[in-house]
N, C-alpha and C positions, 0 to 999 in steps of 0.2 A: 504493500500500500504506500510505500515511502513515494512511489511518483506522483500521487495525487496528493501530497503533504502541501503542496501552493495552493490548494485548494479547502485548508482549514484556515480560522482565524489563527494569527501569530499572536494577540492576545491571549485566548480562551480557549483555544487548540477546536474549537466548535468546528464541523463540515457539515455545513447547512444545505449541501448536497446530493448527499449520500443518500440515494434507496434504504429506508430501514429494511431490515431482512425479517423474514418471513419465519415464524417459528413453523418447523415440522410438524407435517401432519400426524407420523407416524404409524400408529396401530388404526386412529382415527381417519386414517386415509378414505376409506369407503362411505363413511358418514359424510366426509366434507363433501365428495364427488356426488352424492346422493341430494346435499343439499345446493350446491350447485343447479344441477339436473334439475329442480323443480322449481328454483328460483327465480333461473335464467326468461324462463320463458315468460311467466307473471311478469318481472321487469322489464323485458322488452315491450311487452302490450301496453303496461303501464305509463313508460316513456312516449312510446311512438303516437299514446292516442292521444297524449298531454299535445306534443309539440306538433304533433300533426293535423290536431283534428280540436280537445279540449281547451285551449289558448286562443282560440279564435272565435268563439262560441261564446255567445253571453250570459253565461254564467254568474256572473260575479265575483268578485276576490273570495268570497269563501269558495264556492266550489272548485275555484283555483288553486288556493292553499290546500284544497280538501287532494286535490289530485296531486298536490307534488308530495302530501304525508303520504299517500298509498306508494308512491315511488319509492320513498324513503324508509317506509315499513316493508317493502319487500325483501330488499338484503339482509333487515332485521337490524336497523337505524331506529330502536326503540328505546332507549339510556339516553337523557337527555340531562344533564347536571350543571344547571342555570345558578349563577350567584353573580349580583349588582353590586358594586362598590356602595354601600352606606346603607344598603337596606337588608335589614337582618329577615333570613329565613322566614316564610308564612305571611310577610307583613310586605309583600309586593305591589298587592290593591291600593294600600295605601301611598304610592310614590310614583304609580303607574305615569303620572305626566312626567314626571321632572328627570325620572331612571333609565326612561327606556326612550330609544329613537322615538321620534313622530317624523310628521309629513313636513318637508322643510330643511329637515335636519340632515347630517352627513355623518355615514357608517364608514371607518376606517378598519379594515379586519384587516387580520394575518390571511396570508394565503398558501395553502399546504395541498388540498385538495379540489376535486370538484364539486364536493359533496358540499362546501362552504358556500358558493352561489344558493345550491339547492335548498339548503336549509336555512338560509336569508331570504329566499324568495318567499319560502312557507312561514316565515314566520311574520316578515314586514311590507314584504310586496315591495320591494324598491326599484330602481333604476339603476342598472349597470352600468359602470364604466371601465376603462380600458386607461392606464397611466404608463409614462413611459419617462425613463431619466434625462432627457434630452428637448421637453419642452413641459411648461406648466400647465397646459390645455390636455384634455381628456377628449375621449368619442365615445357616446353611448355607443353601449352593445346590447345583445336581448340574454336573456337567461341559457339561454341554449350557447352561444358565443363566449358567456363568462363560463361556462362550465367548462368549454372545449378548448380554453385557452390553457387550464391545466396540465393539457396533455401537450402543448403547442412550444415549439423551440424558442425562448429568449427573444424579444421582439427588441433592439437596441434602440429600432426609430418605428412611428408610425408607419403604417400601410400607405402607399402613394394613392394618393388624391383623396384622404380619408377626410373629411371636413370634422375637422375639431373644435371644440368652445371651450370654454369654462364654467364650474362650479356653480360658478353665481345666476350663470345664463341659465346651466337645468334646472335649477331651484325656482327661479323665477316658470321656464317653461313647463314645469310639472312639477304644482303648488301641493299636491296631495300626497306628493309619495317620498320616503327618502333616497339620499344618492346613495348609493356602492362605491369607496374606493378603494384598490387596491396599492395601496402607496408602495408595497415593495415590488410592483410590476414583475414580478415572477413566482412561481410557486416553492415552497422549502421543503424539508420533511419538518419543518417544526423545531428543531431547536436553535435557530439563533431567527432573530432578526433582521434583516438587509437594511441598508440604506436606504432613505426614502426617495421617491419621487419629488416635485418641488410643485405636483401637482393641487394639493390639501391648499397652497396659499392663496388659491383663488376664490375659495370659502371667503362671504359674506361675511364681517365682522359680527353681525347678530345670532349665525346659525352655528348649533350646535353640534360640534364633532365627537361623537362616542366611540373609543378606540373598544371592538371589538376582537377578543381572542378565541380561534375554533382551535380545541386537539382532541387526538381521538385514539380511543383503545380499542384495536391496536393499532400502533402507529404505524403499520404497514401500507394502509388503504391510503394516505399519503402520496403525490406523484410529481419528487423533484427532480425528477429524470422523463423528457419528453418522450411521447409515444411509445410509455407503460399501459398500452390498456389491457394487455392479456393479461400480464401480472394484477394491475388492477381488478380487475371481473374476478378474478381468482380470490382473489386477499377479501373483497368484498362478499362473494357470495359463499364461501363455500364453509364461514363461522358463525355460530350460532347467534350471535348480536354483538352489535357495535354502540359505544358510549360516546358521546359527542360530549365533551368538558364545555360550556359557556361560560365568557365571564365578561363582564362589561363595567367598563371604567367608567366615573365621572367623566361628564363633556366639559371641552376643551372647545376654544372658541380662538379665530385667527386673529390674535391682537396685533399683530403685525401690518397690520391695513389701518393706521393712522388717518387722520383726514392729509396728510403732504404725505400718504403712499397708496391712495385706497385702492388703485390699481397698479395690483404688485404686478402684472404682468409688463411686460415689456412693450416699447411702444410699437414696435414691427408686429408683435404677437397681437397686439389689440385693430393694427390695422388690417391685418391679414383678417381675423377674427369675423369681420364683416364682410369680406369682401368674396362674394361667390364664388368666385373664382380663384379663391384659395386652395391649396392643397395640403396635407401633411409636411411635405418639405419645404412648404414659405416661413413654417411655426417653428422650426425646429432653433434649438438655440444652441451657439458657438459656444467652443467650452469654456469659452471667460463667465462669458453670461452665466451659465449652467454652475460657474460657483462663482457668482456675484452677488448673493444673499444678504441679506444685512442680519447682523446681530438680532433680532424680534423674530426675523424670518426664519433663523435657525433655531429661534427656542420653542417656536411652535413645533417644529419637526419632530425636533429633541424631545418638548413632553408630549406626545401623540406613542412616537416611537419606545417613548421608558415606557408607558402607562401598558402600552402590547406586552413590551419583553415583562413587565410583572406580573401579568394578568398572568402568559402561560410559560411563568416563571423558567425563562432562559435571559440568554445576553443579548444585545445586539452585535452583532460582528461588524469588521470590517468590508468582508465581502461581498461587489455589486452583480451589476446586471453583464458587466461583462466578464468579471469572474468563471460567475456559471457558465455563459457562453463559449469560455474556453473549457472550461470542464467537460460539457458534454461534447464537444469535439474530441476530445482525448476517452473520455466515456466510449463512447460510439466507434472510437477507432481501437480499441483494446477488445471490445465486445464479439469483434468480426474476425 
């Protein structure tokens, strides 16, 4: 393993990379492949009639939510173990406004797997985003796209001609719902942190950021290795149930948006921003910019970023978005 040793924190020795490994089936082998076998085929109906057919249909947010629990319940995603910063056990009712996302507000999770979009959708209905380290604008994506980004190679810059905005724009254009950010624009197996994105600072000074933490037992179902889905399917279906860890920090608000900075984006990025005929690579920002951050602008990252690593008590590391990208180069060429 000493070749992929550039690929731990030199801090914390963390490899925020690494495939967790799969404990042995062993004597259990036939049970797993049994429960596989009857799983597979419920979850695929389950999926295909959601995004194919139930997502389009007017139903309503509950019978939406209701179809992506049935999804969720079929791998046996039933262990759900919720705890809110300041609200002790049983006494949830009482904080419901002030504890948990609403419509307005911006969800920052960890990102480990696919099952994180899924269990964000059922539980708050929000809007997905797509963040990337090299501009502070975002593109919505639908549920189906946050989930398959999971499986999807290190993206370093937007998709060409991908029309981008910012924060403030979706919040304004979808009053009802919260955002989805993935601030460390790539998936981990969970134990460290990434650097953020410098996307979060286009958040409204008023709207509130709840840094959300997903982990899961077992850590296996996890996918920081692109186009793991057989390993995936496997890890996922073929164990009796899976525990999803929730925890949700106090919100955090972008103080960094002063009235002499209220638009922390850049001036090219605010004119592109409007202009039709923008693309992903009009937004993109040179690397001076990309760490031209002022002091306010990093301490919003910095507590967004600690509040995750305590939630699901690891570090943050050093390692970015193109860490990984070299890693799974060296991954994929070792593999073969």
């Amino acid at each position: 393993m000493e070749k992929y040793s550039q690929f731990r924190d030199r801090g914390s020795g963390i490899a925020p990379f690494f495939p967790i490994p799969t404990q042995s089936s062993g004597i259990y082998l036939p049970f797993h492949l049994f429960l596989l076998l009857i799983r597979l085929p419920i979850l695929l109906t389950a999926t295909l009639s959601y995004f194919f057919v139930l997502q389009w249909l007017p139903i309503g947010s509950l019978g939406k939510k209701a179809s992506l629990w049935l999804i969720l319940g079929a791998p046996g995603v039933w262990w759900i173990d919720l705890q809110i910063d300041g609200v002790k056990k049983g006494s949830l009712a009482k904080h419901h406004e002030a504890r948990l996302p609403q419509p307005g507000s911006i969800i920052a999770c960890s990102y480990t797997s696919p099952l994180d979009s899924l269990y964000l959708a059922a539980i708050f209905d929000p809007v997905f985003t797509a963040s990337y380290p090299s501009t502070r604008l975002v593109h919505r994506i639908s549920l189906f796209h946050a989930m398959f980004r999971a499986f999807q190679y290190p993206g370093l810059e937007p998709p060409k001609n991908e029309k981008l905005t910012d924060l403030q724009t979706l919040i304004k254009q979808y009053p009802g719902q919260a955002i989805v950010v993935y601030p460390e624009c790539t998936t981990t197996n969970g134990r460290g942190i990434l650097p953020f994105s410098p996307s979060l600072l286009t958040a409204p000074p008023e709207a509130k950021i709840f840094p959300i933490s997903l982990r899961y037992t077992a850590g296996d179902i996890t996918t920081p290795v692109p186009g793991s889905y057989v390993s995936f399917v496997w890890n996922l279906l073929s164990k009796p149930t899976h525990c999803i860890r929730v925890r949700i920090a106090e919100s955090a608000h972008n103080t960094s948006q002063s009235p002499a900075t209220r638009n922390s984006t850049s001036q090219t990025e605010r004119e592109m921003l409007y202009d039709d005929r923008a693309s992903s690579s009009d937004t993109l920002l040179n690397s001076e910019d990309a760490e031209s951050m002022n002091a306010a602008e990093k301490r919003v990252l910095d507590k967004v970023a600690e509040a995750l690593a305590r939630l699901g008590r690891v570090k943050r590391v050093g390692l970015g978005l193109k860490d990984k990208d070299e890693f799974v180069k060296v991954w994929t060429k070792q593999r073969r």
